[in-house]
Each structure stands twice: as structure tokens, then as C-alpha cells.
HTML snippet that shows the backbone in 3Dmol.js (N, CA, C, O; Angstrom):
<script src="https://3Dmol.org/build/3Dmol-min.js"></script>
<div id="view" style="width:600px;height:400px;position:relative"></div>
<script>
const pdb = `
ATOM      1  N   UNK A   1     214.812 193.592 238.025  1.00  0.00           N
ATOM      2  CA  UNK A   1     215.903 192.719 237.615  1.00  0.00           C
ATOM      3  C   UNK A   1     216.141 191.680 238.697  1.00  0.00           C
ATOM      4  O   UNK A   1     216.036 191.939 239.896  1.00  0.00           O
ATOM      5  N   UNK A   2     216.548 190.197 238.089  1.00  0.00           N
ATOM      6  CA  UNK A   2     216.736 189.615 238.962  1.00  0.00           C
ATOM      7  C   UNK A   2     218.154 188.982 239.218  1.00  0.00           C
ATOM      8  O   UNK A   2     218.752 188.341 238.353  1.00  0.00           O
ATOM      9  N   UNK A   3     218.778 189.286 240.843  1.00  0.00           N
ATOM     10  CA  UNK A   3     219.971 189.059 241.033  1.00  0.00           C
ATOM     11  C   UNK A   3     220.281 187.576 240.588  1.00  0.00           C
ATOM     12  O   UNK A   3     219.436 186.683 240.525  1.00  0.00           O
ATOM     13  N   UNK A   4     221.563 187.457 240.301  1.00  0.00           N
ATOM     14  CA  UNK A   4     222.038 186.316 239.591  1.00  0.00           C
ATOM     15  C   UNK A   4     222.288 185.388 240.526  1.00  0.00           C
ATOM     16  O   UNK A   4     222.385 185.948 241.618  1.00  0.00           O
ATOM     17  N   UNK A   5     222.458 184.061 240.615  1.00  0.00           N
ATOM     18  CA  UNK A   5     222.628 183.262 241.629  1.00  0.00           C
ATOM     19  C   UNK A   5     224.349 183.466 241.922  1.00  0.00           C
ATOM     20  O   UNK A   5     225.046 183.708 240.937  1.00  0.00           O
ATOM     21  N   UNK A   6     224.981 183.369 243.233  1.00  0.00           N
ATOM     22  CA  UNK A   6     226.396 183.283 242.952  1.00  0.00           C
ATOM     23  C   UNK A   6     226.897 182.358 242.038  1.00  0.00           C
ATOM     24  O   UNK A   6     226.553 181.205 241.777  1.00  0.00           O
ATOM     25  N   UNK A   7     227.917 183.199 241.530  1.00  0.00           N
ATOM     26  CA  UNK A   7     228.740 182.843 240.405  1.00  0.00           C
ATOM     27  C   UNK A   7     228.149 182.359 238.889  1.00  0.00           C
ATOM     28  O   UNK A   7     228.511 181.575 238.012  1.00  0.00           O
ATOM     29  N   UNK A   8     227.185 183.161 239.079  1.00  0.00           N
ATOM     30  CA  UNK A   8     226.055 182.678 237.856  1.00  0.00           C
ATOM     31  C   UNK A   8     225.618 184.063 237.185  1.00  0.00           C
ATOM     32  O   UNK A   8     225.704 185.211 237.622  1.00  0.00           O
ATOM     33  N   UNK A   9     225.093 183.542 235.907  1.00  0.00           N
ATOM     34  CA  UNK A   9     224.634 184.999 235.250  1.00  0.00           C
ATOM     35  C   UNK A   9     222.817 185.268 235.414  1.00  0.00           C
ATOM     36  O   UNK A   9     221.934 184.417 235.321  1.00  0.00           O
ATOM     37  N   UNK A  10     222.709 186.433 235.627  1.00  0.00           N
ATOM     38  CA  UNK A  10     221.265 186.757 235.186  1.00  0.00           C
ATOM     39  C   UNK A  10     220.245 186.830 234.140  1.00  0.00           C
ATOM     40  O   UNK A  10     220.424 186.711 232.928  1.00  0.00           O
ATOM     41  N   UNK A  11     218.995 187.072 234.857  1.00  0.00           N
ATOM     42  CA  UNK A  11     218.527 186.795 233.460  1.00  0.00           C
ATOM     43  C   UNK A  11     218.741 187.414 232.449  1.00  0.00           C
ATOM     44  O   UNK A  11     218.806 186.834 231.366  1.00  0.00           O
ATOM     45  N   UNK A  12     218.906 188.795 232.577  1.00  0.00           N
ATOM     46  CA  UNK A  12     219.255 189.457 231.564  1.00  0.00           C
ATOM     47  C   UNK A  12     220.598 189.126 230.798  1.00  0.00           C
ATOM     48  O   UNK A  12     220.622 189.376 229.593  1.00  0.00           O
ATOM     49  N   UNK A  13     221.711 188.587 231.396  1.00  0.00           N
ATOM     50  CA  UNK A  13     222.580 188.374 230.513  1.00  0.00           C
ATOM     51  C   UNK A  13     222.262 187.021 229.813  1.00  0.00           C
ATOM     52  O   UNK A  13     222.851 186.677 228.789  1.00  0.00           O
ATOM     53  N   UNK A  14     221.448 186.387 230.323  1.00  0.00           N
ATOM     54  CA  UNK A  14     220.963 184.895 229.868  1.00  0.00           C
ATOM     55  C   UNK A  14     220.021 185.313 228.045  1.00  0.00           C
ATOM     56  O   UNK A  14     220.223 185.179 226.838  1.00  0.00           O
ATOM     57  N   UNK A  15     219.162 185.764 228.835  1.00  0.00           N
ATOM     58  CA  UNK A  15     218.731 186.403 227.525  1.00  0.00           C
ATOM     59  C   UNK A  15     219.257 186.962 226.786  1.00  0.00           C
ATOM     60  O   UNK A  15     218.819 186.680 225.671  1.00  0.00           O
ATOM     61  N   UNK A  16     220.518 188.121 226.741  1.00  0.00           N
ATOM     62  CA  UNK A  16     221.385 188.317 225.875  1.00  0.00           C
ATOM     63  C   UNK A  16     222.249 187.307 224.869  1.00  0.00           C
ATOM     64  O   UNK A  16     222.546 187.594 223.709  1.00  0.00           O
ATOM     65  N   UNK A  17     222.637 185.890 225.647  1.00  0.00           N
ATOM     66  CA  UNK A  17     223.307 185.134 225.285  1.00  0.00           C
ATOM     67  C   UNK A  17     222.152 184.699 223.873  1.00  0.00           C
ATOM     68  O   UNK A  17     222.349 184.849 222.667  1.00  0.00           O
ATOM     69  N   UNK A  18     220.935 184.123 224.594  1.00  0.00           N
ATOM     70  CA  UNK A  18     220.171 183.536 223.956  1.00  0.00           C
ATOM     71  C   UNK A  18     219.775 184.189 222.604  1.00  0.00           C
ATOM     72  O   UNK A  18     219.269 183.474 221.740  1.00  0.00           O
ATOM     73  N   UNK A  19     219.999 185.633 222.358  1.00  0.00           N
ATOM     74  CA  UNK A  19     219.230 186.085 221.508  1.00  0.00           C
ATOM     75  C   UNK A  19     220.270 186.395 220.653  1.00  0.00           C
ATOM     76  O   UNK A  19     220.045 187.125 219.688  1.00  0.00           O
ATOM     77  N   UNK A  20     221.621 185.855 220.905  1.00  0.00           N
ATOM     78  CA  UNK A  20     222.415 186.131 219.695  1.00  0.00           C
ATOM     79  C   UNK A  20     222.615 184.815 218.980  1.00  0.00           C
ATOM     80  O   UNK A  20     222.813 184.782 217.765  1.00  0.00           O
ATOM     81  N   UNK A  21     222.560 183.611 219.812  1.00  0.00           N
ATOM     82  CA  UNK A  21     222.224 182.028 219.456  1.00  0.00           C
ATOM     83  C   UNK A  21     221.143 182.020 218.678  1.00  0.00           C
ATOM     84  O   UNK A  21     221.208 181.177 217.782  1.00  0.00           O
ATOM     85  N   UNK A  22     219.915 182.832 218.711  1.00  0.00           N
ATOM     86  CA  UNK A  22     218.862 182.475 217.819  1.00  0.00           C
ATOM     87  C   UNK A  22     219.490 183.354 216.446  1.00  0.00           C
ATOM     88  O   UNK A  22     219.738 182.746 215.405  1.00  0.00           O
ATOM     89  N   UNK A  23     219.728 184.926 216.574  1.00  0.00           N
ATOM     90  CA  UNK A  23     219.899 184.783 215.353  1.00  0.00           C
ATOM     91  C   UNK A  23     221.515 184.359 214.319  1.00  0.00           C
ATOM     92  O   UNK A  23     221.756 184.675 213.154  1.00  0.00           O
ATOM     93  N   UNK A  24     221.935 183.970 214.794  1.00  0.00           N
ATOM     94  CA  UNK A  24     223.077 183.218 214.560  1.00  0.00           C
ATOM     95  C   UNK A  24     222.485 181.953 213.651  1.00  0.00           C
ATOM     96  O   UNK A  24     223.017 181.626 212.590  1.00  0.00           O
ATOM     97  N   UNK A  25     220.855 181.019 214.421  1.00  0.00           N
ATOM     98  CA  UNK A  25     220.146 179.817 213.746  1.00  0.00           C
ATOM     99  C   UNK A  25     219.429 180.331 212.993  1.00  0.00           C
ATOM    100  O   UNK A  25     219.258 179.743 211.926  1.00  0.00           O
ATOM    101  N   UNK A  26     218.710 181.637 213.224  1.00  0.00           N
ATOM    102  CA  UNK A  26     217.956 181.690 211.648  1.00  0.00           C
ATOM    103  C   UNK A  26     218.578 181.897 210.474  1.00  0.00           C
ATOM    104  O   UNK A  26     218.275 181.468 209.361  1.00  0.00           O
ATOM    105  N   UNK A  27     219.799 182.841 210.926  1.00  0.00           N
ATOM    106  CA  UNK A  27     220.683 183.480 209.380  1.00  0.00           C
ATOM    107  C   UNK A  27     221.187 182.433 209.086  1.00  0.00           C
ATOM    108  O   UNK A  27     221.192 182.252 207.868  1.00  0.00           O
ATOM    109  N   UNK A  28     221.717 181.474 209.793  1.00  0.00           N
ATOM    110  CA  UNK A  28     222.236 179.658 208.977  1.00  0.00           C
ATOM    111  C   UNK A  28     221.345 178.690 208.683  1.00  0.00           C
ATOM    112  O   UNK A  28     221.746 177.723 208.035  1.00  0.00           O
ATOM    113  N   UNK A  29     219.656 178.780 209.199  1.00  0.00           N
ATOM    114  CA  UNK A  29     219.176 177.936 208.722  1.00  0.00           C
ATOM    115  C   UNK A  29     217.573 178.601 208.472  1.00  0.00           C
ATOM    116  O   UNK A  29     216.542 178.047 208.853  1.00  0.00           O
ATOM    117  N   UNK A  30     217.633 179.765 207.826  1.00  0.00           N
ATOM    118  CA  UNK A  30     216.191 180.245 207.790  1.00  0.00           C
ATOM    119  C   UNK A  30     215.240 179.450 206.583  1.00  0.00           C
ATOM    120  O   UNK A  30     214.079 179.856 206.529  1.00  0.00           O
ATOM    121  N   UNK A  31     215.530 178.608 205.835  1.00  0.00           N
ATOM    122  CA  UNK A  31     214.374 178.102 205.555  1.00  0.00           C
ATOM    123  C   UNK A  31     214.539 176.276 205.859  1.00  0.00           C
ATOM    124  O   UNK A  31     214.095 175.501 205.012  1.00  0.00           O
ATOM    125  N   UNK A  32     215.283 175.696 207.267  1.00  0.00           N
ATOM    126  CA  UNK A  32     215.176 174.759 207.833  1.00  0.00           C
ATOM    127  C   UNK A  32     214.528 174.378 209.018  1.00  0.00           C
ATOM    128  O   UNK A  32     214.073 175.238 209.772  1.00  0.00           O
ATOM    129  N   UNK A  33     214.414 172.868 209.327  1.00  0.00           N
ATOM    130  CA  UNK A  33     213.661 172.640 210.240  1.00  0.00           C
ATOM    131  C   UNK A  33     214.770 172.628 211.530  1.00  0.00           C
ATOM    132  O   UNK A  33     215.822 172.001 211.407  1.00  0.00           O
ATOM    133  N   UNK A  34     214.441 173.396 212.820  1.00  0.00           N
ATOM    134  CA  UNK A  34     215.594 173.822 213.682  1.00  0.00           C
ATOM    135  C   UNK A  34     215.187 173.115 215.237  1.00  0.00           C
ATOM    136  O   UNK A  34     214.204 173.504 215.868  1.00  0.00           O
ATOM    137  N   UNK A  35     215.834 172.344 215.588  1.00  0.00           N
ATOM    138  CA  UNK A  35     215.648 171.987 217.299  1.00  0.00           C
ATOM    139  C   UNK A  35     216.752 172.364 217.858  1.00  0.00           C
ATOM    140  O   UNK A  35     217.911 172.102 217.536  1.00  0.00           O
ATOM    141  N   UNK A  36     216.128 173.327 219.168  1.00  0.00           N
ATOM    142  CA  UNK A  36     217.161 173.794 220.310  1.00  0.00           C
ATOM    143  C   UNK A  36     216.762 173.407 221.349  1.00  0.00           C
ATOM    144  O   UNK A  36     215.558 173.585 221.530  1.00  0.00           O
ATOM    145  N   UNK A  37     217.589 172.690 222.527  1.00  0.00           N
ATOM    146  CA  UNK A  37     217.186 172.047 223.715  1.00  0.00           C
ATOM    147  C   UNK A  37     218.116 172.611 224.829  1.00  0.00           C
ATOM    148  O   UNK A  37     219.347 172.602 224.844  1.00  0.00           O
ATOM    149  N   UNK A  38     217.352 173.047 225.651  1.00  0.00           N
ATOM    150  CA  UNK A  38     217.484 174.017 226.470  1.00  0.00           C
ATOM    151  C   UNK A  38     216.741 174.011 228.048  1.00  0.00           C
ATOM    152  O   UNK A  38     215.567 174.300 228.281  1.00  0.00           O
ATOM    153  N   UNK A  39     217.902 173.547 229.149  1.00  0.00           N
ATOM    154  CA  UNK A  39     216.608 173.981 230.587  1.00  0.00           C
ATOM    155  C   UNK A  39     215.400 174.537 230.832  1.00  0.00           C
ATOM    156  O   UNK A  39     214.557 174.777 229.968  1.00  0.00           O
ATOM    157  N   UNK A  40     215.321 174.702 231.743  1.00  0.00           N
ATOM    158  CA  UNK A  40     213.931 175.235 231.626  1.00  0.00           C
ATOM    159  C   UNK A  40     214.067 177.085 231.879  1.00  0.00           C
ATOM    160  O   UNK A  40     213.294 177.946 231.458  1.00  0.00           O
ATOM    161  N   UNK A  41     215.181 177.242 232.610  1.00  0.00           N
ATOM    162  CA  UNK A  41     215.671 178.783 232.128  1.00  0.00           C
ATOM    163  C   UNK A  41     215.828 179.069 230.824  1.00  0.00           C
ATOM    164  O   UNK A  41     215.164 180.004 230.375  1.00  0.00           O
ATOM    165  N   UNK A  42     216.759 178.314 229.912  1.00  0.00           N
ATOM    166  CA  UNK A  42     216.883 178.251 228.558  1.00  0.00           C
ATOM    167  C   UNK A  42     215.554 178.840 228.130  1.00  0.00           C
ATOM    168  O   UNK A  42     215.293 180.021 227.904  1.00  0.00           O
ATOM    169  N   UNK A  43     214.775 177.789 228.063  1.00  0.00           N
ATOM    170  CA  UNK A  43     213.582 177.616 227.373  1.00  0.00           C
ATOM    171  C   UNK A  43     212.532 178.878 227.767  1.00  0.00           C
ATOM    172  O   UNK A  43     211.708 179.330 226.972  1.00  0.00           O
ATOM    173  N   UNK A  44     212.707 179.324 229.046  1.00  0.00           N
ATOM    174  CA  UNK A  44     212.352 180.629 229.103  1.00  0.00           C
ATOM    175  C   UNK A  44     212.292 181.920 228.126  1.00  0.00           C
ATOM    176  O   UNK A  44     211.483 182.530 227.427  1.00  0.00           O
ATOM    177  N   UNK A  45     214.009 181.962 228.612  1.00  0.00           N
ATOM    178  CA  UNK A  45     214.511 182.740 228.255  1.00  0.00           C
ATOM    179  C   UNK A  45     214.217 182.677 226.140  1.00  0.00           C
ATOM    180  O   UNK A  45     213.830 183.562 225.378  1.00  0.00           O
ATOM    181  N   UNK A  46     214.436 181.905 225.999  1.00  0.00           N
ATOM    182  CA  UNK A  46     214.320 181.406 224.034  1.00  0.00           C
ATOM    183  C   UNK A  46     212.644 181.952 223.812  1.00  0.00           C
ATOM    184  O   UNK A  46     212.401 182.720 222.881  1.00  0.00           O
ATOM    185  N   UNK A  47     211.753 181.576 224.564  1.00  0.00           N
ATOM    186  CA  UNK A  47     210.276 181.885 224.719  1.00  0.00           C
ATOM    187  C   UNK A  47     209.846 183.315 224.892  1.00  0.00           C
ATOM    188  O   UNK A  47     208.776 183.869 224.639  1.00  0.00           O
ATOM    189  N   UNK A  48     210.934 183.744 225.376  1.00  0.00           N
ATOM    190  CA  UNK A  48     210.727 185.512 225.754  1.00  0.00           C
ATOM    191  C   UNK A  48     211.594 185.996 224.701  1.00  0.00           C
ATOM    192  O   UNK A  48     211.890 187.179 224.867  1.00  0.00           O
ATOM    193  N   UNK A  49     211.934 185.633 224.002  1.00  0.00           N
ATOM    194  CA  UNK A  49     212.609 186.304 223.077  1.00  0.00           C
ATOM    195  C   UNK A  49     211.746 186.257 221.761  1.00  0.00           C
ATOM    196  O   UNK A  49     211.318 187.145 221.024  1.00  0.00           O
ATOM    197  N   UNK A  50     211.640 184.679 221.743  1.00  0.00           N
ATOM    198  CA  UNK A  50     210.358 184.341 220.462  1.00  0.00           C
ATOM    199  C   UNK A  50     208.710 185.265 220.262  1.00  0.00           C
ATOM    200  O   UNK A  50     207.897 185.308 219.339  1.00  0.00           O
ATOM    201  N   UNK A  51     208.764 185.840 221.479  1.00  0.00           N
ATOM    202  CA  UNK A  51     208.020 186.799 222.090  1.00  0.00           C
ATOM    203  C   UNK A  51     207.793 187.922 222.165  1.00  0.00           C
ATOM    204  O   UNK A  51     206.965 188.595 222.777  1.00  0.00           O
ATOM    205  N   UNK A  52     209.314 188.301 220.882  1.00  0.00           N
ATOM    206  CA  UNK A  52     209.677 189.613 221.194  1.00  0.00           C
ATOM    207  C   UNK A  52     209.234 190.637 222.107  1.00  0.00           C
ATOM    208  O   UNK A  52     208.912 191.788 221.812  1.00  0.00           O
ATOM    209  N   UNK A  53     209.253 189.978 223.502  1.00  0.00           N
ATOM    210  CA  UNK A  53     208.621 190.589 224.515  1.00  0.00           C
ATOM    211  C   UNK A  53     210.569 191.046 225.804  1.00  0.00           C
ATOM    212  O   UNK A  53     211.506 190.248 225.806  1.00  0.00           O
ATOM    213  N   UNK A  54     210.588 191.913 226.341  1.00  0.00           N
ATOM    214  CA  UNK A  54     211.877 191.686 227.349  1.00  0.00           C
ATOM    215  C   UNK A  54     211.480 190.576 228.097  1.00  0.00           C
ATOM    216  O   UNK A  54     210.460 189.901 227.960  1.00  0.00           O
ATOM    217  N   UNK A  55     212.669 190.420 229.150  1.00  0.00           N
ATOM    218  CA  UNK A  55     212.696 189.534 230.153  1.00  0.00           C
ATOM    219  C   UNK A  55     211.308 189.587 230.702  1.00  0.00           C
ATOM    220  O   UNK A  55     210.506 190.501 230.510  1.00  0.00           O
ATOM    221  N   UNK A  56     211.107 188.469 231.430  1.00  0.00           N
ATOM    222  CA  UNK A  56     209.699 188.683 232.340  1.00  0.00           C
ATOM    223  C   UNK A  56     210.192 189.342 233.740  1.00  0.00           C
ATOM    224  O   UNK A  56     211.414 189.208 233.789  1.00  0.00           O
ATOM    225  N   UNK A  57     209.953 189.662 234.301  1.00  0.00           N
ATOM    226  CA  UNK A  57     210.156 190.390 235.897  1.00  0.00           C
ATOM    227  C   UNK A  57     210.107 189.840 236.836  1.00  0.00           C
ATOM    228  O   UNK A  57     210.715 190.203 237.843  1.00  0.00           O
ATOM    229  N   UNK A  58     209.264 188.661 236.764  1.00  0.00           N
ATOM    230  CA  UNK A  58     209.658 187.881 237.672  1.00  0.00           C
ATOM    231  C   UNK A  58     210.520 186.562 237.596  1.00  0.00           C
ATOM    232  O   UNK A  58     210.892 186.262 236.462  1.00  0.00           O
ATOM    233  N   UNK A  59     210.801 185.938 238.366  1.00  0.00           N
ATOM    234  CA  UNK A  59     211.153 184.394 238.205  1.00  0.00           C
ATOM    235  C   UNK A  59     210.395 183.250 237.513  1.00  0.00           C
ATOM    236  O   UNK A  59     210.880 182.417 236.747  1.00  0.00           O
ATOM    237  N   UNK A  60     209.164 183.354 237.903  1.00  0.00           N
ATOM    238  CA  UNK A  60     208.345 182.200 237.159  1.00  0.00           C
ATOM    239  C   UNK A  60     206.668 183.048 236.285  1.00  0.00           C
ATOM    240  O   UNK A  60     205.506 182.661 236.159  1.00  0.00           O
ATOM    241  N   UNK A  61     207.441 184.338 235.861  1.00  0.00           N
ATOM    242  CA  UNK A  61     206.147 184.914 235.047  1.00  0.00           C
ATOM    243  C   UNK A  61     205.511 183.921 234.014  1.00  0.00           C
ATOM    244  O   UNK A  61     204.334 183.616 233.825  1.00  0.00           O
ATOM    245  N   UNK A  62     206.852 183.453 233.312  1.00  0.00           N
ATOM    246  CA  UNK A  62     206.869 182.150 232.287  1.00  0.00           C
ATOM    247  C   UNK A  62     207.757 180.982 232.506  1.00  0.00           C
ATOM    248  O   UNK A  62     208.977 181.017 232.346  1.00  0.00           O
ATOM    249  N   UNK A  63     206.972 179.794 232.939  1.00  0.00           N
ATOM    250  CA  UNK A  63     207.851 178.763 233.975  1.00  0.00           C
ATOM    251  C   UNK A  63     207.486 177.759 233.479  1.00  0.00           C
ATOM    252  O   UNK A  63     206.442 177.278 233.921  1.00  0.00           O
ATOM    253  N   UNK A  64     208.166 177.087 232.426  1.00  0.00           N
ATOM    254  CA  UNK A  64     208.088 175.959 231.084  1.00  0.00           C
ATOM    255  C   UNK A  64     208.653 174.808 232.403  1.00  0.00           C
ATOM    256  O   UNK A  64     209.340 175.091 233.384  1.00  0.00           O
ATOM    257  N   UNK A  65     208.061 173.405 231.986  1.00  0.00           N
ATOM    258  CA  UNK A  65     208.735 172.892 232.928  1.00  0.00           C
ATOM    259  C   UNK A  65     209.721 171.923 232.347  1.00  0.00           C
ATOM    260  O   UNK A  65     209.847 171.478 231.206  1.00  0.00           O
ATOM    261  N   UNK A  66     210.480 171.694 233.623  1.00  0.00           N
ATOM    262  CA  UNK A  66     211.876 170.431 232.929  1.00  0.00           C
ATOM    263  C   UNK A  66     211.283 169.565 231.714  1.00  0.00           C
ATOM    264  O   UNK A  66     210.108 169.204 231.763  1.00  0.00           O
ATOM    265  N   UNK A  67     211.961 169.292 230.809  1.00  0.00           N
ATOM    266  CA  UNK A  67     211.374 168.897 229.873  1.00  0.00           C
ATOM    267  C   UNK A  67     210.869 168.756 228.982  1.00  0.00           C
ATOM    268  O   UNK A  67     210.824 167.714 228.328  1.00  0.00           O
ATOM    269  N   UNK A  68     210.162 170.189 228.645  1.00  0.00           N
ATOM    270  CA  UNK A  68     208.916 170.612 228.173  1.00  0.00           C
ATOM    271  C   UNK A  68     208.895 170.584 226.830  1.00  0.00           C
ATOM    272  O   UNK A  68     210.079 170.365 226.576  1.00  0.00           O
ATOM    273  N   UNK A  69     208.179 170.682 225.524  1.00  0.00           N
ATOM    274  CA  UNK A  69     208.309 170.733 224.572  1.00  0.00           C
ATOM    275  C   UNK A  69     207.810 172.471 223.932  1.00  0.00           C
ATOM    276  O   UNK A  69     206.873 173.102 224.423  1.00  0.00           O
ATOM    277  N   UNK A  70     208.326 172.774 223.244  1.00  0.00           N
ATOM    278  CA  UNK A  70     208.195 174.448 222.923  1.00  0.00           C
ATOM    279  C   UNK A  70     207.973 173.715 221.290  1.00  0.00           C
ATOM    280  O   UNK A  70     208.763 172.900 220.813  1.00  0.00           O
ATOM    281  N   UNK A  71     206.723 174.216 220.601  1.00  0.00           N
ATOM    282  CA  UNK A  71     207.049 174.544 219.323  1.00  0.00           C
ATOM    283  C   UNK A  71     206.747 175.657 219.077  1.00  0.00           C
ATOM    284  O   UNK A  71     205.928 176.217 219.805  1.00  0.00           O
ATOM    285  N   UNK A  72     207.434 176.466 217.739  1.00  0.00           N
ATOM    286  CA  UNK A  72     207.290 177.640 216.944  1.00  0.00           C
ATOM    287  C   UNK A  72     207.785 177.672 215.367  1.00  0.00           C
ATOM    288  O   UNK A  72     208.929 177.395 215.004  1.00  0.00           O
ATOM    289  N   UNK A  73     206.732 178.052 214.531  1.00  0.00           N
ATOM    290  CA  UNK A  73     207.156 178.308 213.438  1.00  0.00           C
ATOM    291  C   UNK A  73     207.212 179.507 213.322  1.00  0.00           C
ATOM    292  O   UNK A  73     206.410 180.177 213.973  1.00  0.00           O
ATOM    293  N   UNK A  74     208.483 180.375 212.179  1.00  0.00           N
ATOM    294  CA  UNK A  74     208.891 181.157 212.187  1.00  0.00           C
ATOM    295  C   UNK A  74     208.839 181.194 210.354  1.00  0.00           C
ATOM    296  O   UNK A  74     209.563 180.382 209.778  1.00  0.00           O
ATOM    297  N   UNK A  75     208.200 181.898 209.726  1.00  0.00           N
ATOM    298  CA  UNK A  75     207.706 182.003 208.420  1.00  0.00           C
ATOM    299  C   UNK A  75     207.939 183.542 208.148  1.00  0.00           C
ATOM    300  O   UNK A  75     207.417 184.383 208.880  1.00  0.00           O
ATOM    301  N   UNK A  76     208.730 183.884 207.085  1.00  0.00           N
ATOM    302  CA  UNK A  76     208.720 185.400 206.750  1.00  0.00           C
ATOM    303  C   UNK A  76     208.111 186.034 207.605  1.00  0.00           C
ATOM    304  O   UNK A  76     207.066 186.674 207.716  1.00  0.00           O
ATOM    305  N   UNK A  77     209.248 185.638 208.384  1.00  0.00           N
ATOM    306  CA  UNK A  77     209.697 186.719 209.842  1.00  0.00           C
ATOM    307  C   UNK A  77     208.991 187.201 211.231  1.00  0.00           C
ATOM    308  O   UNK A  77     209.190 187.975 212.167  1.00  0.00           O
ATOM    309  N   UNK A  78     207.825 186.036 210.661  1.00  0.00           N
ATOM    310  CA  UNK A  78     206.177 185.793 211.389  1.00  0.00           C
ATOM    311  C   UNK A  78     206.717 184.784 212.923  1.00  0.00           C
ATOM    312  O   UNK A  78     207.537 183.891 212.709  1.00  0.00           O
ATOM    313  N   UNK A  79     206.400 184.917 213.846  1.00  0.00           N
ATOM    314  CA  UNK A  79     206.220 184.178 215.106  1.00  0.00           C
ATOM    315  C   UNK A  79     205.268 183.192 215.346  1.00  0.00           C
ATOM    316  O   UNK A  79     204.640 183.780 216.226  1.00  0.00           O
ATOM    317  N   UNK A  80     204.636 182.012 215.198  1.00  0.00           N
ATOM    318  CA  UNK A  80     203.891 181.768 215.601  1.00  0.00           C
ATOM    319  C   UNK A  80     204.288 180.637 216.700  1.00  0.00           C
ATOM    320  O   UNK A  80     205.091 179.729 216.485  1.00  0.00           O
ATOM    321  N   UNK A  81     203.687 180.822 217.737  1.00  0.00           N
ATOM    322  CA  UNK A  81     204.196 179.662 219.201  1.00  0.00           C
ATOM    323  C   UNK A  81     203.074 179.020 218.936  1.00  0.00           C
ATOM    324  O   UNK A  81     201.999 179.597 219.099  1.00  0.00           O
ATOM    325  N   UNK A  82     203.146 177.469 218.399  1.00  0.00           N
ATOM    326  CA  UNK A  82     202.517 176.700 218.169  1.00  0.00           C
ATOM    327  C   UNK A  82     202.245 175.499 219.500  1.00  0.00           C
ATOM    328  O   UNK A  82     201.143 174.965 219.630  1.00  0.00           O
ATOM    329  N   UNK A  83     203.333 175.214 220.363  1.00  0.00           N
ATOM    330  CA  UNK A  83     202.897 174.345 221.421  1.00  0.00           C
ATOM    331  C   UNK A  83     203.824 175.223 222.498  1.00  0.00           C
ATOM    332  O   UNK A  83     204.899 175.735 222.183  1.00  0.00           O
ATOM    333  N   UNK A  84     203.142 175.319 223.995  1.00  0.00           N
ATOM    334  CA  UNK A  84     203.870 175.784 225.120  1.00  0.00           C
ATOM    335  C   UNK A  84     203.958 175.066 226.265  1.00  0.00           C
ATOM    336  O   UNK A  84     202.913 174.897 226.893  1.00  0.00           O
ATOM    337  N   UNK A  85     205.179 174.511 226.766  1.00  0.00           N
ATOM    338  CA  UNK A  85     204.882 173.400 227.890  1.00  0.00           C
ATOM    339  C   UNK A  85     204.825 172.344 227.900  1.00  0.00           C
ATOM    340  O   UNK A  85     205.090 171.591 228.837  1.00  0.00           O
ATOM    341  N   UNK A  86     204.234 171.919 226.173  1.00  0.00           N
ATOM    342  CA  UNK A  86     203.853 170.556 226.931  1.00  0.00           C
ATOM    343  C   UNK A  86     204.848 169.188 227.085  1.00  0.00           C
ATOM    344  O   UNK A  86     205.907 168.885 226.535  1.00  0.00           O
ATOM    345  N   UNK A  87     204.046 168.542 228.041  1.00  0.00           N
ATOM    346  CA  UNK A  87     204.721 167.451 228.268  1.00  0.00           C
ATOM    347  C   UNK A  87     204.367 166.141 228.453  1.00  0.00           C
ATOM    348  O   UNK A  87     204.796 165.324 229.268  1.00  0.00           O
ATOM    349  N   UNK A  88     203.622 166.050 227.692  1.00  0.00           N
ATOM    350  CA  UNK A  88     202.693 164.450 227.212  1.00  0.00           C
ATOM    351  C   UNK A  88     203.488 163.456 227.051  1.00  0.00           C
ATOM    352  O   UNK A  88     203.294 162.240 227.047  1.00  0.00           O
ATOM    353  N   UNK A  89     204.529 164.178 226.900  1.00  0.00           N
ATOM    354  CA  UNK A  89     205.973 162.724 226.709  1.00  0.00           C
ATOM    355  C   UNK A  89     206.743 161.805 227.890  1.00  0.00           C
ATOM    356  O   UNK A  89     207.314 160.734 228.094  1.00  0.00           O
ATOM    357  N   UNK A  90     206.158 163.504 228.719  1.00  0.00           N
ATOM    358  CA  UNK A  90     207.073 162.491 229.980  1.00  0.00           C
ATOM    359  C   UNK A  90     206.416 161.494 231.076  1.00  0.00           C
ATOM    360  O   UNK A  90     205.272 161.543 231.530  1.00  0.00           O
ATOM    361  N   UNK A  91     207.329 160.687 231.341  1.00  0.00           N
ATOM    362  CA  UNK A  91     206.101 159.526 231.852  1.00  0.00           C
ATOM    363  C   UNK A  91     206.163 159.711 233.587  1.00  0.00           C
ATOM    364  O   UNK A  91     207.163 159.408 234.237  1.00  0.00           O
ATOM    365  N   UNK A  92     204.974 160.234 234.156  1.00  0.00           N
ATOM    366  CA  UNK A  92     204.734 160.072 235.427  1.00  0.00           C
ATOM    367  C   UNK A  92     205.604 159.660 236.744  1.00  0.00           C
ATOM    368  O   UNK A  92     205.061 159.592 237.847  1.00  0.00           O
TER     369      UNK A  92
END
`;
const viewer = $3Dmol.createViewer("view");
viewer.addModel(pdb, "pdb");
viewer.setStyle({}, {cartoon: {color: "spectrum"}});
viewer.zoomTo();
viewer.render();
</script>
């Protein structure tokens, strides 16, 4: 587990937050098109969940960067992580 920064939450409660925000968006918009924008902890954390995997253990097991673009389609109840990272958008 990793200690929280002062006055800040961990990952684990981060991920808790996150995983009641997602299904909160599928049960209101499960057959819509959905954008969530999110730090790069965010985006972690949303990625490890999409993952149905726990937290990662470390700090940068999965380390999306500022910016980054995440896609995933989510089809009868299917996961698929279609883009990770990228960032072709941002300009140099």
C-alpha cells in the first residue's frame, strides 16, 4: 500500500472513489458514448479498474502520462482497452 501524500488520499481510497463514479456512468449511460477526464492518477486509477485488476503496488506500475488519451469500449459487459497513453495530440 501506498502512503498517501499529506493531507491527501491514497491510492486505495482513490480507487474506491473512482469505481463508484464508473458505475454510477455505466448504469446512466450504458448504451452511450462516455468521456471522463482525469489526471494522470485519475487515469490510473479508472485504467486499473477497467482492468478489473486491484490497485497496482507500485507508484508507476501503470504511469499514463499528463494528458494522455485512454480509449475503451465496454459492450455487454465486455472490456476492451482500445488505446493506452497515447499522446499524438500533444504538441512537443
Amino acid at each position: 500500500m501506498i502512503d498517501p501524500a499529506p493531507e491527501g488520499e491514497s491510492l486505495q481510497d482513490l480507487v474506491s472513489r473512482i469505481s463508484d463514479v464508473l458505475r454510477f456512468v455505466f448504469d446512466q449511460h450504458r448504451d452511450d458514448m462516455v468521456v471522463l477526464v482525469g489526471d494522470d492518477e485519475v487515469n490510473r486509477a479508472l485504467l486499473s479498474q477497467l482492468q478489473d485488476k486491484a490497485p497496482p503496488p507500485a507508484p508507476r506500475t501503470l504511469a499514463p502520462d499528463a494528458y494522455a488519451i485512454n480509449a475503451t469500449d465496454i459492450v455487454s459487459g465486455r472490456t476492451r482497452i482500445r488505446r493506452i497513453n497515447e499522446t499524438l495530440h500533444v504538441v512537443p
